[in-house]
VOLUMZA-268339 format. One record per residue (C-alpha): x, y, z. Coordinates in pm, whole numbers, plus 50000, padded with zeros to 5 digits. Layout:
<nodes>
> X  Y  Z
> X  Y  Z
...
</nodes>
This chain:
<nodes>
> X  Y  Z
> 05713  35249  63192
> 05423  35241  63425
> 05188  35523  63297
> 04953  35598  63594
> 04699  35887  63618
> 04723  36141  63937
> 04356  35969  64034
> 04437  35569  63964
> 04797  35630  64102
> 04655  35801  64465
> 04413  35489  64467
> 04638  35233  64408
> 04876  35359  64672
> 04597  35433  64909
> 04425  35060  64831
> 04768  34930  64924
> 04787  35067  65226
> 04434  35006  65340
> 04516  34629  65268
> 04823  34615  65452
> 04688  34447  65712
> 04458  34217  65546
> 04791  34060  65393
> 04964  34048  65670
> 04654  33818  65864
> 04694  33639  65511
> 05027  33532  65567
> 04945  33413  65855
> 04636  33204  65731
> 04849  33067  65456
> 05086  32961  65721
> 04857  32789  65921
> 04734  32601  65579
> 05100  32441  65573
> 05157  32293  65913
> 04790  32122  65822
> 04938  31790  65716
> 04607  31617  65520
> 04659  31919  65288
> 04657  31798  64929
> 04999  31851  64716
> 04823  32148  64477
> 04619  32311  64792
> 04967  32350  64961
> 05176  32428  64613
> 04909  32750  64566
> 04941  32818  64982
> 05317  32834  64958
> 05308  33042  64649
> 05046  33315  64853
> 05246  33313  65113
> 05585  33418  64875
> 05298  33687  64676
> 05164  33808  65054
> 05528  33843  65193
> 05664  34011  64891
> 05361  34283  64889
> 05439  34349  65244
> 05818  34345  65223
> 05749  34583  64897
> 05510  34879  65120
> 05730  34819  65415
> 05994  34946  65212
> 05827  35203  65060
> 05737  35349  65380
> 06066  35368  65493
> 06147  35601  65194
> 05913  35914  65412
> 06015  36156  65598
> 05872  36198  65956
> 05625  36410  65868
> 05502  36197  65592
> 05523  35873  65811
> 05337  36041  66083
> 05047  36140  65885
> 05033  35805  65674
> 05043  35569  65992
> 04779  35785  66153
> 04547  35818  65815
> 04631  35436  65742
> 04650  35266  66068
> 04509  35434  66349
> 04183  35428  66207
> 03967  35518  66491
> 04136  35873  66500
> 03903  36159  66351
> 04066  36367  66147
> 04014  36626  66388
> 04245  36423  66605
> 04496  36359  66343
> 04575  36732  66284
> 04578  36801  66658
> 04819  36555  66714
> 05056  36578  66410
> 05030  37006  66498
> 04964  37005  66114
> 04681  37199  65929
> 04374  37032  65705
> 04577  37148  65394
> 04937  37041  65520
> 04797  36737  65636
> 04645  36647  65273
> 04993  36810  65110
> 05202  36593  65319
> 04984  36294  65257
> 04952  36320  64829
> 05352  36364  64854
> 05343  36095  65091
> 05133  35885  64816
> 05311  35958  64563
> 05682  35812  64687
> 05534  35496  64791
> 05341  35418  64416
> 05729  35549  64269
> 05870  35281  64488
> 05617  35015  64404
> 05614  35068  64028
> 05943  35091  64028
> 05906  35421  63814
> 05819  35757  63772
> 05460  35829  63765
> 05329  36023  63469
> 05062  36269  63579
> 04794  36366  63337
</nodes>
């Protein structure tokens, strides 16, 4: 069993979904390594194989995200991925509180690193 701190497992969750669109432009560039045709055999072996790793992280937090509630998605996609929101903005618009927005956001956190890991987080 995965044996994650309350700290490491919030930033490993949070790093995840700060990256998610990094590997989704990744896939992508990966992509557009394969349909090169002077690409040597081992440059497009290890391209192929990103693009499998990239999809599979994506499919993976995709999936996890679907495990929220609305409340939880709402506050995650506008933390996560509307990044030009203040967090002003953020509680205005979800009609949440400072404190129900960070509640709703740690439980949020902590489904998606139990559905990454694959297992119940130990907290310390």
């Amino acid at each position: 069993m995965i044996e994650l701190t309350k700290n490491y497992r919030t930033k490993m969750a949070e790093k995840l979904l700060c990256d998610y669109e990094l590997y989704k432009s990744s896939v992508d560039y990966y992509n557009g390594l394969l349909e090169c045709d002077n690409l040597a055999y081992e440059a497009r072996a290890k391209a192929a194989s990103q693009v499998k790793y990239q999809t599979h992280i994506i499919s993976s937090i995709e999936r996890a995200l679907s495990l929220l509630d609305k409340t939880e998605r709402e506050v995650i996609d506008k933390l996560y991925f509307h990044k030009e929101l203040s967090f002003y903005d953020i509680c205005e618009e979800c009609g949440l509180e400072r404190s129900s927005i960070y509640r709703h956001r740690t439980n949020a956190l902590y489904k998606i690193a139990t559905a990454i890991y694959g297992a119940d987080v130990a907290v310390r």
